[in-house]
N, C-alpha and C positions, 0 to 999 in steps of 0.2 A: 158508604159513599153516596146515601140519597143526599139530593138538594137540601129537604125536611129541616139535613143537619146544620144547614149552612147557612139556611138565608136568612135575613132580616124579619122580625115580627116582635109586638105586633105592626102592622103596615099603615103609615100616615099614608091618608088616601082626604080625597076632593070628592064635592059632590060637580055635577055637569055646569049648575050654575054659579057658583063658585068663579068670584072675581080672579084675574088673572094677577092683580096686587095682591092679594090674601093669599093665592096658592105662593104668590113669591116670597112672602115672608113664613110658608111654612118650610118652604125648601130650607131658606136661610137658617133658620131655628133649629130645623132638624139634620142640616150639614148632611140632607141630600139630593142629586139631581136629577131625580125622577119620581115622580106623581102620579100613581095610578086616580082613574075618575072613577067611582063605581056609583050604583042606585042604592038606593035604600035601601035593598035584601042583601047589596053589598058585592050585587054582579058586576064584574069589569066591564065599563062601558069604555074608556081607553085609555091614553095612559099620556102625560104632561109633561116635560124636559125642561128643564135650564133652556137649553137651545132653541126652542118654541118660544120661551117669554124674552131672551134678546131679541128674538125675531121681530116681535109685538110691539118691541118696545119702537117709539119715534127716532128715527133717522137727527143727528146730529151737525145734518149740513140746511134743514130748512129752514126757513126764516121764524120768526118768532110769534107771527100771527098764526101762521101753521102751525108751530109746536104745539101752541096753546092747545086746537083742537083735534090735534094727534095725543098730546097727555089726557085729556078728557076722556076721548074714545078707550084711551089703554085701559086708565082707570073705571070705564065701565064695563069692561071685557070679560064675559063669561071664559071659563075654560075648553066648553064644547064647542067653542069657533075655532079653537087652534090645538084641540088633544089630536092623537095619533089615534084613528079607532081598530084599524087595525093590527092588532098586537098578539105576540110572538110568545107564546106560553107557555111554562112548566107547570105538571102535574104533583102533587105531593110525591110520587111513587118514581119520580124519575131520577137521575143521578146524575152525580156532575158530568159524565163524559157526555150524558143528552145534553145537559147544559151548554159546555165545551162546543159541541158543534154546531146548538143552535147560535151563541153566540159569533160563531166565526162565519156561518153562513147568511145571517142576517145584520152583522154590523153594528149591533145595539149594545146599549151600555146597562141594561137592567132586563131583568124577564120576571113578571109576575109568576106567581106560585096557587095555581088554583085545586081547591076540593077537589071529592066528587062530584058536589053540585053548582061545578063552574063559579065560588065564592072564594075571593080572594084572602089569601089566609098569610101571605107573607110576598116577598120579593127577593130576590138572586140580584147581585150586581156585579160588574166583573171585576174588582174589590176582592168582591165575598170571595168569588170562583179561585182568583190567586190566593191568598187566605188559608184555601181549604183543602188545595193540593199542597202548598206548601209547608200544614200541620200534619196532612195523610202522608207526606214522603220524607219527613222529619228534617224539612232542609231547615238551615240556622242553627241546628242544635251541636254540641262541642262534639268533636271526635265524630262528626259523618262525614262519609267519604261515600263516593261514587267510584267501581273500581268493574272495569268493563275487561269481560274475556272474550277469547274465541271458543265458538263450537268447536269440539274438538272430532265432531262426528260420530262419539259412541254413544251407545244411548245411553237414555235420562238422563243429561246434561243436569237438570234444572233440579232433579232428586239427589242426585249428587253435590250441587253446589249447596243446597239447603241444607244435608247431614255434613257439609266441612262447617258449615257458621255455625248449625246447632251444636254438634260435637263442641265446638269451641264457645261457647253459649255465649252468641255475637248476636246482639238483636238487627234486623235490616228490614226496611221499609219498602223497599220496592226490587221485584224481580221482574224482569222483561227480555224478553227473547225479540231480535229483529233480523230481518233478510229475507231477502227470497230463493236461497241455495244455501247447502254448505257451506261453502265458500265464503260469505257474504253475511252470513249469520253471525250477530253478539248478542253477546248476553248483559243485560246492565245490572247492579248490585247494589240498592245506598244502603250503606252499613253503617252502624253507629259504634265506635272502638278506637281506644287509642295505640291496642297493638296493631297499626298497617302490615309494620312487617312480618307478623305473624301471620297472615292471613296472606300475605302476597307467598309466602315459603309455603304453606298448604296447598293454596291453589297450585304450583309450583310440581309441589312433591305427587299432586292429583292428574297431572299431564294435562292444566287447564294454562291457556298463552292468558298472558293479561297484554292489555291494547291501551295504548300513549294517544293522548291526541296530539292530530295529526300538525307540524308546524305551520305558521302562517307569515308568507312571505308577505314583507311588505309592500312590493312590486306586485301584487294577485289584485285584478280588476275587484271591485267591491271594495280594498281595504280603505280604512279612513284615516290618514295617520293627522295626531293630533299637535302641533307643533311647544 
């Protein structure tokens, strides 16, 4: 589950003076929206968005003398007037769940992928990041199911639910335990198998509760009903 595995390379990158036309036609070409700028040795000096060069671009309400010299300027616009240089970084050695929370914590749509020696060797995009959970947890594929128990409070819950799949040689991709009690605690299972009901009669015959989601009134603040 490193990054390493997931992200993009090798990485279309800018240099600082690098017109803000030319990085836009590299975005275009390479159908993507974000642009690290790096030096010569190829250190990340910042990093260039879609969202930067609409910024740049001239406002559509000025008059036409103005445009003129609003398109000019664009056109001669280096990238180091409007990169981001403070940027949000993964390490070769990190893994998507560091991904995951820099992502959610910082709001960005791409995290460069840097060496050991601070040189940019790839990029993560949150693309990639859905992409890569969703190969590791084998969603999409025929016959996986998600099939949620209660703790049942004796031990090894989790040794136990692995010897009823393997006994039954049921492949499953993800195991998670959640709660903060007894009480409160499930276990999640994505299982890949067209026998369900075999496996729901095991867990069953194992003294494990399997758990329904829960209904969802249409009357419950949040819902959106669509006419």
């Amino acid at each position: 589950m490193f990054v390493s595995n997931f992200m993009s390379y090798p990485v279309r990158t800018v240099g600082p003076d690098t017109l803000v036309p030319e990085a836009r036609k590299i975005m275009s070409a390479a159908s993507c929206r974000h642009l690290p700028v790096v030096d010569e040795s190829k250190l990340l000096l910042g990093i260039i968005t879609d969202r930067d060069i609409r910024s740049a671009l001239p406002s559509k309400v000025v008059d036409q003398g103005e445009m003129t010299e609003c398109l000019h300027r664009f056109e001669t616009l280096p990238v180091k007037r409007i990169m981001t240089e403070t940027v949000t970084c993964l390490t070769v050695e990190a893994t998507l769940d560091d991904a995951l929370i820099l992502f959610e914590e910082h709001k960005v749509g791409a995290l460069p992928v840097l060496d050991a020696d601070n040189r940019i060797v790839g990029i993560l995009a949150l693309n990639d990041l859905l992409k890569a959970y969703k190969k590791l947890f084998g969603l999409g594929v025929r016959g996986s199911s998600l099939i949620v128990v209660k703790d049942n409070g004796k031990p090894h819950p989790l040794t136990r639910l692995t010897e009823i799949l393997e006994a039954r040689e049921v492949p499953f991709t993800r195991l998670i335990r959640t709660g903060d009690n007894d009480r409160d605690t499930l276990i999640y299972i994505r299982i890949h198998t067209h026998k369900l009901h075999a496996i729901y009669h095991a867990l069953a015959e194992a003294g494990f509760e399997t758990v329904a989601p829960h209904p969802i009134s249409l009357e419950s603040p949040g819902f959106l009903r669509r006419e």
